[in-house]
Backbone bond lengths (Angstrom), bond angles and torsions (degrees), N, CA, C in turn:
res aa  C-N    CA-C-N  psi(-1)  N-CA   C-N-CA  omega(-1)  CA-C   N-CA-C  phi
1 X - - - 1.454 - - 1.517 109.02 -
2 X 0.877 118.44 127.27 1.625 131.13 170.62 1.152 124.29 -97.14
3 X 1.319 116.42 104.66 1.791 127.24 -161.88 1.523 95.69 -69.24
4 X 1.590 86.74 158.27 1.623 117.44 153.63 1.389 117.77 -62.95
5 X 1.334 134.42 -178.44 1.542 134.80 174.52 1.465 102.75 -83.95
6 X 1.046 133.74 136.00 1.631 155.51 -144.05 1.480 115.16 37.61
7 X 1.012 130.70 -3.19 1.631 136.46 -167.46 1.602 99.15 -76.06
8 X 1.781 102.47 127.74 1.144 129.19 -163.29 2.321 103.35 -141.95
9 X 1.093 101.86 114.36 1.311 117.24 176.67 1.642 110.95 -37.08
10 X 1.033 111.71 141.83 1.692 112.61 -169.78 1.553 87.93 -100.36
11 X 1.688 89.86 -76.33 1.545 103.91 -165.23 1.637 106.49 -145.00
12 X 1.425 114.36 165.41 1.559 95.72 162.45 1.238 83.03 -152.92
13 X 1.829 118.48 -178.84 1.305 134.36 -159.24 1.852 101.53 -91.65
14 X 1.587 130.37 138.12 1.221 105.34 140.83 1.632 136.40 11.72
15 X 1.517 120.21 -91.17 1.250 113.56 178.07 1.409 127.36 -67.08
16 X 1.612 112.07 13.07 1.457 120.74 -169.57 1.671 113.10 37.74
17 X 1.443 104.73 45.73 1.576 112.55 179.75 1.532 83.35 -102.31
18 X 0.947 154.20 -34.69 2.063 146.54 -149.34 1.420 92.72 -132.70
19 X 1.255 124.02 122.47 1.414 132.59 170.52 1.772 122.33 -130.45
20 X 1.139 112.56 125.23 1.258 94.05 -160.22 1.872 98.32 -127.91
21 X 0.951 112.71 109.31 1.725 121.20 168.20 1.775 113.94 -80.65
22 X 1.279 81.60 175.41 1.733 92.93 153.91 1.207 161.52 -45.67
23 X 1.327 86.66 -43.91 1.746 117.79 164.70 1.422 116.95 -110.55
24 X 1.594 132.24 -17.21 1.144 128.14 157.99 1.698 125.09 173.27
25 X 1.260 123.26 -173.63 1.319 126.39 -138.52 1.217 95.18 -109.57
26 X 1.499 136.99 122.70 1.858 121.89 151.79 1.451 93.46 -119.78
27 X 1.920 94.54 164.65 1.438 110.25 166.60 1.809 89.31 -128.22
28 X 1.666 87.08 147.00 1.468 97.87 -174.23 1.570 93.19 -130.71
29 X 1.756 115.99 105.97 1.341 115.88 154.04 1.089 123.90 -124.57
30 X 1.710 131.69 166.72 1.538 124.90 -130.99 1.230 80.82 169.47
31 X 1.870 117.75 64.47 1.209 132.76 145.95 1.746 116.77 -83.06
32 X 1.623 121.64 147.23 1.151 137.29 179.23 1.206 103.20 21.55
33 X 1.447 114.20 -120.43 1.349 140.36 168.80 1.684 121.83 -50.50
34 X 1.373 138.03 -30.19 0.899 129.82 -154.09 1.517 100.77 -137.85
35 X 1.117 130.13 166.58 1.993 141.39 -165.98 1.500 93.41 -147.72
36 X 1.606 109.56 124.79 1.427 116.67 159.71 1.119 114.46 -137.21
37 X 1.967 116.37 103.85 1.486 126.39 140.69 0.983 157.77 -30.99
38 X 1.313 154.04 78.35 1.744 122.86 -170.14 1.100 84.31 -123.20
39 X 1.382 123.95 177.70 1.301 152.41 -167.71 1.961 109.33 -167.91
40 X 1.374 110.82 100.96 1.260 118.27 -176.70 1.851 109.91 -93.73
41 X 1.164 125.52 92.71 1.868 104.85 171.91 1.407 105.80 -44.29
42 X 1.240 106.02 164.00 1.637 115.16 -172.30 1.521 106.55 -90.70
43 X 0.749 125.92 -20.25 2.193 144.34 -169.79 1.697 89.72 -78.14
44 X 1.489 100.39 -25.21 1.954 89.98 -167.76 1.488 100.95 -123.14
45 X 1.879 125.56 45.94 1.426 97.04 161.68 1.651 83.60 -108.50
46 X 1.268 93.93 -177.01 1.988 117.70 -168.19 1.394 101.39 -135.43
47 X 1.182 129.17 -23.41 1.308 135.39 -160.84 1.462 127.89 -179.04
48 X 1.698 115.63 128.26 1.470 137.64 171.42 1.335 145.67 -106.93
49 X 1.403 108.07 78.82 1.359 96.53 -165.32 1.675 132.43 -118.94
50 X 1.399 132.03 136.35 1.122 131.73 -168.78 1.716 120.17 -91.12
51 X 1.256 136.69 125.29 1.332 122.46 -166.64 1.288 102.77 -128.79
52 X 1.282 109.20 160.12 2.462 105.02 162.13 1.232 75.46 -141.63
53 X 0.933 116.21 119.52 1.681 155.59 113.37 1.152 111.76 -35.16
54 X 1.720 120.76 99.59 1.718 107.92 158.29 1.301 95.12 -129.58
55 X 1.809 85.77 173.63 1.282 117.99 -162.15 1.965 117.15 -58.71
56 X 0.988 128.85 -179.08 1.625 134.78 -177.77 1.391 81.60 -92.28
57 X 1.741 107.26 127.86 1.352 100.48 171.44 1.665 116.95 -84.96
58 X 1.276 119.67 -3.96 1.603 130.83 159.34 1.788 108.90 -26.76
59 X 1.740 96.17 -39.67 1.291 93.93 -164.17 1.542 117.51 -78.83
60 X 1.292 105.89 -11.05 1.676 123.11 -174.85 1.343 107.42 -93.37
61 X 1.538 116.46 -31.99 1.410 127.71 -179.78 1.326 110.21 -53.51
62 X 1.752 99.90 -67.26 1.638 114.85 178.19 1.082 110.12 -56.55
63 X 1.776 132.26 -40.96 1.716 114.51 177.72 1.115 115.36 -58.00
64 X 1.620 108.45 -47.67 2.188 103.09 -174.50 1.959 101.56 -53.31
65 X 0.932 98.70 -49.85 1.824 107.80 -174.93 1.533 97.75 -30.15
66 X 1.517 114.45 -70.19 1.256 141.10 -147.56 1.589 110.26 -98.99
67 X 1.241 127.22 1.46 1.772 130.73 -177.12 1.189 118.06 -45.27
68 X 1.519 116.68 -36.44 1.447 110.29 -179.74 1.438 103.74 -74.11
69 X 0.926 136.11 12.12 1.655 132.56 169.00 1.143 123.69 -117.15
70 X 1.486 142.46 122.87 1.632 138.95 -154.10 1.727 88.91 -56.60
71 X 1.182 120.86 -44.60 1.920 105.66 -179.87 1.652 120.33 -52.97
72 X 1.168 123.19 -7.53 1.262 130.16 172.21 1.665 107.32 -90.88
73 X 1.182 110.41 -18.80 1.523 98.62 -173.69 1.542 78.55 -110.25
74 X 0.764 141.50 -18.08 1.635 113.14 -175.10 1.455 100.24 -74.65
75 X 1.235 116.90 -29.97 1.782 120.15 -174.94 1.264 121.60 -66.17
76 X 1.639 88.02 -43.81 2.383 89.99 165.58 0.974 114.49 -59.59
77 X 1.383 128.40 -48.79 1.520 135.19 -167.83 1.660 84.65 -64.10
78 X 1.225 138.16 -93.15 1.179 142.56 -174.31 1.704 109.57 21.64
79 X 1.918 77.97 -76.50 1.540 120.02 175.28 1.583 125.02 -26.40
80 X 1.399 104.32 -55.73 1.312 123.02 -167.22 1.737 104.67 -90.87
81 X 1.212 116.41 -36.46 1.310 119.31 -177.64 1.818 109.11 -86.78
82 X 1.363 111.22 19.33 1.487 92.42 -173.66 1.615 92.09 -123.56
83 X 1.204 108.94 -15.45 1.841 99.25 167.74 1.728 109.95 -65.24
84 X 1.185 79.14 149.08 1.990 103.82 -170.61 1.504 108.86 -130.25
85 X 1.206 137.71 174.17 1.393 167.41 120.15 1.587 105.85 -76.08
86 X 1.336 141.79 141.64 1.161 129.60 132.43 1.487 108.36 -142.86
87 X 1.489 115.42 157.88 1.314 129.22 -157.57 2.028 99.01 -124.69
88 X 1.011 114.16 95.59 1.470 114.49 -176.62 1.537 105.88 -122.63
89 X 1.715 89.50 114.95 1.730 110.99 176.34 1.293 103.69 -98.23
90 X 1.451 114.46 134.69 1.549 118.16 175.83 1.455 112.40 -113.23
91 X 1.630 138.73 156.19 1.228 113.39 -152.09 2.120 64.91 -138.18
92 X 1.408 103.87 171.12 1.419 102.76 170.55 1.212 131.68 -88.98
93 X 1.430 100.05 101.34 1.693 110.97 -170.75 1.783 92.13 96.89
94 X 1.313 108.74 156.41 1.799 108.86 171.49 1.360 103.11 101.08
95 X 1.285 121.45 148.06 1.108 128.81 133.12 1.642 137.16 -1.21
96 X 1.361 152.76 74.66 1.170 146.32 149.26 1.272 128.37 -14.16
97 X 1.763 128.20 128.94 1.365 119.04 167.38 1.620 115.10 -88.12
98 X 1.210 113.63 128.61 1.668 103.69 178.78 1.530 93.01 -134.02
99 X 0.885 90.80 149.69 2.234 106.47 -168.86 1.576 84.77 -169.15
100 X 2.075 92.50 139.15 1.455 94.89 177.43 1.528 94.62 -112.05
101 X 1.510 108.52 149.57 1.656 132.26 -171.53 1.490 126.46 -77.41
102 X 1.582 84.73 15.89 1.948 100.20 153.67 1.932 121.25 -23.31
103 X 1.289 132.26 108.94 0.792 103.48 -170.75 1.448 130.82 108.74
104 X 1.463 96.79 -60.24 1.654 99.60 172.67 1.488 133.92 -112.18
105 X 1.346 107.20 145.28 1.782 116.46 -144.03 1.818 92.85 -76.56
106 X 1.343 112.96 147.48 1.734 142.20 178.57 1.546 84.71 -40.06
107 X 1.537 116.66 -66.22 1.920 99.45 -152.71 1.520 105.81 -82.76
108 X 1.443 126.09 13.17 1.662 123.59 -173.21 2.024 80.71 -102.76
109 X 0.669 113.48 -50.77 1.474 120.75 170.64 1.533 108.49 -29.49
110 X 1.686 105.19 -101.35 1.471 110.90 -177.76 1.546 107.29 -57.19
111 X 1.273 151.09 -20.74 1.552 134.14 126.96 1.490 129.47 -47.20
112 X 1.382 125.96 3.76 1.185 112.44 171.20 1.681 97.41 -114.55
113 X 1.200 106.77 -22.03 2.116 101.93 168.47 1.249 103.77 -90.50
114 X 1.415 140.39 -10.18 1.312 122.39 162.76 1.508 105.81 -78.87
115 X 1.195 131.48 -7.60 1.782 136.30 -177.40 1.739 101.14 -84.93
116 X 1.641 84.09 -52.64 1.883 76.90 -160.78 1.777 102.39 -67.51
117 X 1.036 129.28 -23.57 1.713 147.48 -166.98 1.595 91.89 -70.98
118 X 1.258 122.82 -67.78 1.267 129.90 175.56 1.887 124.63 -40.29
119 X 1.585 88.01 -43.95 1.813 96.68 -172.05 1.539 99.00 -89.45
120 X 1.435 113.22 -34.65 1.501 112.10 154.27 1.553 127.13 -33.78
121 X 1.456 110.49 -93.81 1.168 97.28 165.82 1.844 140.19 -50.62
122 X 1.147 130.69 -24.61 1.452 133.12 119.12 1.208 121.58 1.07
123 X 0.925 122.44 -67.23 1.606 129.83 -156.83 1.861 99.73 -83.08
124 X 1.316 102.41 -49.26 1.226 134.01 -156.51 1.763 106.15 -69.03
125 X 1.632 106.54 -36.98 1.581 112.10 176.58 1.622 103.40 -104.78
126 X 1.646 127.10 32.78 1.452 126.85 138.48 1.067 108.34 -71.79
């Protein structure tokens, strides 16, 4: 990454997929087939928000019901693999970054939205 003029690295995630500077925010992913960029300035997010997403528990119901049948185990697995974390920054107007927090621990989290919130507003009361 090639900084701006004074721009100095705050923090970034483990997989160096979420990076967050001085002057602003990218996510860098570079799954299989496909690469997704964004790059948010910090003066232009509006909003931070953290979610877990789980699964319909119908689907856990019907597997215990149904276990002795490979469709009951496909439904737990289902089950268990469809809860998420996701972390979606919105900037005003643009594109949104959303990346789910596979991987990364609760307090690197709420320390990395108390960072970007901080350099946000920062930037924002020059």
């Amino acid at each position: 990454m090639e900084g701006l003029d004074n721009e100095k690295l705050i923090t970034e995630s483990n997989n160096k997929q979420i990076r967050l500077t001085t002057h602003r925010l990218r996510y860098h992913e570079t799954p299989k087939r496909n690469s997704n960029f964004t790059s948010i300035m910090l003066d232009k997010i509006s909003s931070i928000e953290l979610t877990y997403y789980k699964s319909n528990v119908w689907l856990l119901i019907i597997g215990i019901i149904t276990i002795p049948v490979l469709i009951g185990i496909v439904l737990i697995i289902i089950y268990y693999k469809s809860k998420r974390h996701v972390v979606s920054i919105t900037p005003d107007g643009g594109k949104p970054i959303i990346f789910e927090t596979k991987g990364m621990k609760r307090n690197f989290l709420e320390s990395f939205i108390d960072k970007v919130e901080a350099a946000s507003m920062k930037l924002k009361s020059k």
